[in-house]
C-alpha positions as CSV (number, residue, x, y, z in Angstrom):
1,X,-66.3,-123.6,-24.4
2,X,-63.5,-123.1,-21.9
3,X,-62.6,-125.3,-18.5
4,X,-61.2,-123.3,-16.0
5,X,-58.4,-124.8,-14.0
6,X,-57.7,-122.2,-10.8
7,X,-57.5,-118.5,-13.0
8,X,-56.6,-120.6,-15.6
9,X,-59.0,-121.3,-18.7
10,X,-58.1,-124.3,-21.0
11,X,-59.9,-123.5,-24.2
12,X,-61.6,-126.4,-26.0
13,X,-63.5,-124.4,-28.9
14,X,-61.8,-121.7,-30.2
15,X,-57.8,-121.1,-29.3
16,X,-56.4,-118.9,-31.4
17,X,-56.6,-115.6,-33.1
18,X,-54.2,-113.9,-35.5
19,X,-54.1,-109.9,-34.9
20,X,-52.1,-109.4,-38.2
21,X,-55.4,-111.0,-40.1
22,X,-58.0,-110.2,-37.8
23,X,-57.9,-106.8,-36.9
24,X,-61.9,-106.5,-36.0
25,X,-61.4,-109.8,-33.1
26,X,-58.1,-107.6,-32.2
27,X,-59.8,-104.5,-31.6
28,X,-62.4,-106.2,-30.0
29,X,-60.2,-107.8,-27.5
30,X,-58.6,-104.5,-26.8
31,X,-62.0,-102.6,-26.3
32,X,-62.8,-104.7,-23.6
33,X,-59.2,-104.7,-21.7
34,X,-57.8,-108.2,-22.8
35,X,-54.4,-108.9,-23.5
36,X,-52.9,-112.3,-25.6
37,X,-49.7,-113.5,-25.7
38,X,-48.1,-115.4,-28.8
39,X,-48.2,-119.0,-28.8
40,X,-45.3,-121.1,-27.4
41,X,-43.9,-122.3,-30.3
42,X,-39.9,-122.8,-29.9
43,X,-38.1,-126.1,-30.0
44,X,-38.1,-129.0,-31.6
45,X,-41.5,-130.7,-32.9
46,X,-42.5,-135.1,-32.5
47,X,-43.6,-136.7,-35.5
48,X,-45.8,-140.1,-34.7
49,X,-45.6,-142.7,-38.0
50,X,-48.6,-144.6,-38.9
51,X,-46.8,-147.7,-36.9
52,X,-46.4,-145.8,-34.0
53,X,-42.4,-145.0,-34.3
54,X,-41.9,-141.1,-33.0
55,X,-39.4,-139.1,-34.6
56,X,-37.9,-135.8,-33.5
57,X,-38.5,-132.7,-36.6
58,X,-37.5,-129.6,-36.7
59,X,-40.3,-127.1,-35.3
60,X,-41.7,-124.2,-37.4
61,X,-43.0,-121.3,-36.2
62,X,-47.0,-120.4,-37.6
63,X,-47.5,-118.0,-40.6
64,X,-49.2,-115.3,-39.3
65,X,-48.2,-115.5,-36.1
66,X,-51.0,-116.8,-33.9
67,X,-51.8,-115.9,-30.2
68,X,-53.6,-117.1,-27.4
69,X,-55.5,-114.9,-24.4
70,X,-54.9,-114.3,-21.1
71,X,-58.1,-115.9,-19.4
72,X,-59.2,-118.0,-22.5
73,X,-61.7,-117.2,-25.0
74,X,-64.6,-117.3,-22.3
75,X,-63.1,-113.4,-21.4
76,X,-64.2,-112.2,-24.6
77,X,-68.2,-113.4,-23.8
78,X,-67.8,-112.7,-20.4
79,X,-66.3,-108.9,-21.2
80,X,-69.3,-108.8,-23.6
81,X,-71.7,-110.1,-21.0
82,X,-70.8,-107.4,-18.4
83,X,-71.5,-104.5,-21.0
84,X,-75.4,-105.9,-21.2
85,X,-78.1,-105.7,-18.5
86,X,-78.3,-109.2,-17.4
87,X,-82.8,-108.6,-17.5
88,X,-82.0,-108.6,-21.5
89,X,-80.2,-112.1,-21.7
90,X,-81.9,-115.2,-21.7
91,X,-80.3,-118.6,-21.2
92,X,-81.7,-122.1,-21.3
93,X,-84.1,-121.1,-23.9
94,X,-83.9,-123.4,-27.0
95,X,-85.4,-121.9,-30.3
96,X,-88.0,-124.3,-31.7
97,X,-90.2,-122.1,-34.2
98,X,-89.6,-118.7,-36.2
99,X,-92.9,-117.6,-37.3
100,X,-93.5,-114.7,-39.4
101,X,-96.9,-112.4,-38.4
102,X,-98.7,-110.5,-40.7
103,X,-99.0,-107.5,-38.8
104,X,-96.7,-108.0,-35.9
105,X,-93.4,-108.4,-37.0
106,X,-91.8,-112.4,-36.1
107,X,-93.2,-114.8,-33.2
108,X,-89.8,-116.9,-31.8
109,X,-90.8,-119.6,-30.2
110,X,-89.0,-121.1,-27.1
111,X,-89.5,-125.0,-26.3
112,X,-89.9,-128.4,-28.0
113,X,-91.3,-129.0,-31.7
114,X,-94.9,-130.5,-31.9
115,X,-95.7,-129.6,-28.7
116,X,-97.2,-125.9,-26.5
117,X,-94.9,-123.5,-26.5
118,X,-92.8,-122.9,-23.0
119,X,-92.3,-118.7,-24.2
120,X,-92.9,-116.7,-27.3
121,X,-91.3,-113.7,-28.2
122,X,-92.7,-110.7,-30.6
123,X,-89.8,-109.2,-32.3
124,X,-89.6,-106.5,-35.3
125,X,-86.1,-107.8,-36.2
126,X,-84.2,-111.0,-35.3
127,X,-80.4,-112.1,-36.4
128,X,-79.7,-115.7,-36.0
129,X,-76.4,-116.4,-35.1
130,X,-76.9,-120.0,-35.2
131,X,-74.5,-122.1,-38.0
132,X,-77.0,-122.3,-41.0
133,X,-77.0,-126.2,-40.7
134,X,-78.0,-126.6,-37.2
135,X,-81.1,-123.8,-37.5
136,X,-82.2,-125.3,-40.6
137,X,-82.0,-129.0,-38.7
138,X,-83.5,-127.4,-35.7
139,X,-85.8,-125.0,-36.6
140,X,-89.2,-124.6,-37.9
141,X,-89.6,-121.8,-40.2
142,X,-93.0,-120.4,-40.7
143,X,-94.1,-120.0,-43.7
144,X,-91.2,-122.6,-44.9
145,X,-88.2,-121.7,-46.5
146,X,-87.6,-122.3,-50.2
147,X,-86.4,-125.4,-50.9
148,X,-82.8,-124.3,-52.4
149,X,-82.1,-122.6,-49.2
150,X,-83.0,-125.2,-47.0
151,X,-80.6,-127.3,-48.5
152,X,-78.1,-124.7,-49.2
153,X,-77.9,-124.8,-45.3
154,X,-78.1,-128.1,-44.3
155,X,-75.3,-128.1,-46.7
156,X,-73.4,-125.7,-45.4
157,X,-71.1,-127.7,-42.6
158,X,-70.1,-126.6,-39.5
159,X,-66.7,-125.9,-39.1
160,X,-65.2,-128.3,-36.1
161,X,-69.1,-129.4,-35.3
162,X,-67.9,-132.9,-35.8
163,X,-64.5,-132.1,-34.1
164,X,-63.4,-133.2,-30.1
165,X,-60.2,-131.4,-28.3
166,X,-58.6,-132.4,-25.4
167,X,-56.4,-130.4,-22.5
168,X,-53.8,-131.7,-20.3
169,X,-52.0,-129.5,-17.7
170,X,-49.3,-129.9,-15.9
171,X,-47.1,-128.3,-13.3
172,X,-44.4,-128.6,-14.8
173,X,-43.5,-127.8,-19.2
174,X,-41.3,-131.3,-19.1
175,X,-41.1,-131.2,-23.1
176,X,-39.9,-127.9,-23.0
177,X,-36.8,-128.9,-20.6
178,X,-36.2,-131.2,-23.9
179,X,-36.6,-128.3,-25.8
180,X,-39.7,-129.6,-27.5
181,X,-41.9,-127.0,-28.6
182,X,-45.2,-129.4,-27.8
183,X,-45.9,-129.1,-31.2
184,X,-46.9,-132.4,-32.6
185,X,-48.6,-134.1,-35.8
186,X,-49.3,-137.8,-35.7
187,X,-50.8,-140.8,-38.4
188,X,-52.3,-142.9,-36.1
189,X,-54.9,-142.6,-33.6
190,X,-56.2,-141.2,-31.5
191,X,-54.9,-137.1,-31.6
192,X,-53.3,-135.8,-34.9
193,X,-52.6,-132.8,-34.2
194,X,-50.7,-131.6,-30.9
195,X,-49.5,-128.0,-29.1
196,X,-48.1,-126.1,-26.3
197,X,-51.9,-124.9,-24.5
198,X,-49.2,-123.5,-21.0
199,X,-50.2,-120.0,-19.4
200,X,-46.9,-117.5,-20.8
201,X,-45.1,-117.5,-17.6
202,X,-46.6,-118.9,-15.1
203,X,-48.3,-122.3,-14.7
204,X,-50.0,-124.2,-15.5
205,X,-48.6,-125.8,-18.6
206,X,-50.7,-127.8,-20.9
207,X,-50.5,-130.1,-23.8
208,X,-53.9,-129.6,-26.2
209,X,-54.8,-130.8,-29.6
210,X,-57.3,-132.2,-31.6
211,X,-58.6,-136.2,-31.9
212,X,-58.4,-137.3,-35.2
213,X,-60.4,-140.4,-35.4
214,X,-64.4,-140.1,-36.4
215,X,-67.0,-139.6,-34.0
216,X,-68.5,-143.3,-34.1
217,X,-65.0,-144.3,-33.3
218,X,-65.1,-142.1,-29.9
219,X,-68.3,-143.0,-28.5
220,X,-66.4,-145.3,-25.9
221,X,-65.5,-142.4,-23.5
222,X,-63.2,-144.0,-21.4
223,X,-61.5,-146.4,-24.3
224,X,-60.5,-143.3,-26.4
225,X,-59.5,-141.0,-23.1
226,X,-56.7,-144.4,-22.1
227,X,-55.9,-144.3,-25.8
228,X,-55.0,-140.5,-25.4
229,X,-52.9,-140.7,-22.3
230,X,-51.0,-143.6,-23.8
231,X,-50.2,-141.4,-27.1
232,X,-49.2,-138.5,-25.3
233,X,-46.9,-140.9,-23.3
234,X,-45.8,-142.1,-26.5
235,X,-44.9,-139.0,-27.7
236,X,-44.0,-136.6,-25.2
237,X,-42.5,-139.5,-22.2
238,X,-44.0,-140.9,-19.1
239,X,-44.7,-137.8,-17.3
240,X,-47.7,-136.9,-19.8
241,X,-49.4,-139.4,-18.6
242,X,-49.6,-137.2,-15.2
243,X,-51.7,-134.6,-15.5
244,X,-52.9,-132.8,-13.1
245,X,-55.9,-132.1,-14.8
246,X,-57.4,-133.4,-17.7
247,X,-60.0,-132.0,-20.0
248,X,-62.2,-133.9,-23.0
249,X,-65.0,-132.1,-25.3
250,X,-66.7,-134.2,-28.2
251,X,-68.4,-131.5,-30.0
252,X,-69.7,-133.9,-32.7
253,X,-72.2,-135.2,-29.6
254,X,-73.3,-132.0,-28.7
255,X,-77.1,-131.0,-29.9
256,X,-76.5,-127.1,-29.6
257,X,-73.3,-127.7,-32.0
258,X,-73.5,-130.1,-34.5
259,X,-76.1,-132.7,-36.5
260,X,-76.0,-136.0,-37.7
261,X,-74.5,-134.5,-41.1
262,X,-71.8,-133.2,-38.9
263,X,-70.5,-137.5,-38.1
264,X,-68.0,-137.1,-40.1
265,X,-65.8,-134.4,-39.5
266,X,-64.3,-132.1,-41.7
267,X,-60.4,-131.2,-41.7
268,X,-59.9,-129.0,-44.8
269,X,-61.5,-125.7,-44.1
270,X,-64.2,-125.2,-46.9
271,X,-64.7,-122.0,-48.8
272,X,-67.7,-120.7,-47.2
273,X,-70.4,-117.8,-48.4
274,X,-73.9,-117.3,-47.3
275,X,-76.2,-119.8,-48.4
276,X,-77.6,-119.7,-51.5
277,X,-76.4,-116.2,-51.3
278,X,-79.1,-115.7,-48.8
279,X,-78.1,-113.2,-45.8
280,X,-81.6,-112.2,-45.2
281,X,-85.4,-113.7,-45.6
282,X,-88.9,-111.6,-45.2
283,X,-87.8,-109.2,-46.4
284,X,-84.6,-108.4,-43.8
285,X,-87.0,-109.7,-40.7
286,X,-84.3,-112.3,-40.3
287,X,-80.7,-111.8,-40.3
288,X,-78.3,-114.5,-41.0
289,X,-74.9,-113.8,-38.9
290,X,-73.6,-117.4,-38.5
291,X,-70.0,-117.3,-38.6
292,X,-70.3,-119.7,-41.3
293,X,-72.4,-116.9,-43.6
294,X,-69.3,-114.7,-43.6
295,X,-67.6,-114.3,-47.0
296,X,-63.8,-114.1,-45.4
297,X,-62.9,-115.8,-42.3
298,X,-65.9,-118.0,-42.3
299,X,-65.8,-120.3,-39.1
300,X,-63.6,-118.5,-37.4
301,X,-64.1,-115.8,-34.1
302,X,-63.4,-112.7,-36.7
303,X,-66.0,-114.2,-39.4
304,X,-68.6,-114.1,-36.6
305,X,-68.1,-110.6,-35.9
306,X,-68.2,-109.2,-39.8
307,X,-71.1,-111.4,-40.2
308,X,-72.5,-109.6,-37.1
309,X,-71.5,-106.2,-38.3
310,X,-73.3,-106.9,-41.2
311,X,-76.2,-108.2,-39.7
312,X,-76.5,-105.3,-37.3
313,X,-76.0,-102.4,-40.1
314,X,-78.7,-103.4,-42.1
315,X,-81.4,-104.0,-39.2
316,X,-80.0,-100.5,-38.7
């Protein structure tokens, strides 16, 4: 999910990719005419103790170098989006059922659980590209699923499902005339982790991060949006407390993205694999292609597309 501020897009899901790592997300990007630029990274870093004491610490550059593109992430679906005949894309349509047909391939139904279904769809092949958690919590599979991969996805967490991100811009890159980088990590609440979100040359510059405290601690929207500004005050000075536009997304309370398994949010990326080695059921009618079902990169943009690859070769 992106917010766009003027031409501007201030990224709160994905941010970054890594073209030395991901070469399938960098080709991608350059199939559909995109261009990144690296992310701002010189200066000096801030350092927030548990008692609230900030310290100045020596910056460090990330190892592959990460980048950021021009437009946000949104460019990628939208370049995507232009390539398909809008008649062929449906939005608004919620998944309730997957029902296998003995003669007719798979029945997806569109609307609400225990009650008439809004659409159905025939299809000979499907590939869900849901995180296996949230179709498994979501979902009705007809006939059921076994009962080791059912719980082999509800196991399976959703990277930064229980996650929220925040964007502030500016007109002006104030830390950078202190020759901060905006690169900051903190022990106390609310954000722990802090970075340069600005446009490469031209404004507007931003300040974007990640909340660290748990979702039941940020159900008080306005309480924990104050707490921010006053950190970021703490941290970067008095003129972060100016934005001119600010930007919040709790992911942990959104039902397309995350569960109640997903309350309490992850921070150590888990080593990830389809679950219970399953990338496939009736016999390849379904297609697992989750980000999260990727072998290497799992949760990230280039997993999704190998997963996809995948997916797509052997319907194929």
């Amino acid at each position: 999910m992106c917010s766009r501020y003027g031409n501007f897009s201030a990224d709160l899901g994905p941010s970054w990719y890594w073209p030395e790592i991901n070469p399938e997300l960098t080709q991608l990007i350059n199939e559909l005419g995109l261009e990144g630029y690296p992310q701002f990274e010189k200066g000096n870093g801030r350092f927030q103790y548990a008692d609230g004491t900030v310290a100045t610490v020596r910056g460090y550059a990330s190892e592959p170098e990460s980048w950021r593109l021009y437009g946000g992430m949104i460019s990628i679906i939208d370049g995507l989006v232009d390539r398909i005949d809008s008649s062929d894309i449906r939005c608004s349509q919620p998944v309730c059922e997957i029902r296998r047909e003995d003669h007719s391939g798979v029945s997806v139904c569109v609307g609400d659980l225990e009650q008439e279904d809004k659409i159905q769809y025939i299809a000979d092949k499907v590939i869900l590209a849901l995180p296996p958690r949230l179709a498994a919590s979501s979902i009705l599979f007809t006939p059921d699923l076994s009962h080791e991969l059912t719980q082999a996805m509800l196991k399976t967490s959703t990277w930064m499902a229980g996650q929220a991100k925040f964007y502030a811009l500016y007109e002006k890159p104030f830390w950078r005339q202190r020759e901060l980088s905006g690169q900051a990590f903190s022990q106390t609440g609310p954000l722990s982790e802090i970075h340069d979100g600005s446009n490469e040359n031209t404004g507007p510059y931003g300040l974007t991060g990640f909340v660290g405290v748990p979702p039941f601690q940020r159900r008080d929207r306005q309480m924990i949006l104050k707490q921010i500004f006053s950190q970021l005050s703490a941290v970067f000075g008095g003129p972060a407390e100016s934005a001119l536009k600010f930007y919040y997304q709790d992911w942990a309370y959104e039902s397309f993205t995350a569960t109640e398994f997903d309350q309490t949010a992850i921070h150590e990326h888990p080593l990830y694999s389809p679950p219970d080695g399953t990338t496939s059921i009736w016999n390849g009618m379904v297609q697992f292609a989750g980000s999260e079902t990727s072998g290497r990169f799992a949760g990230y943009l280039q997993g999704a597309l190998e997963s996809a690859r995948r997916a797509v070769s052997r319907i194929l």
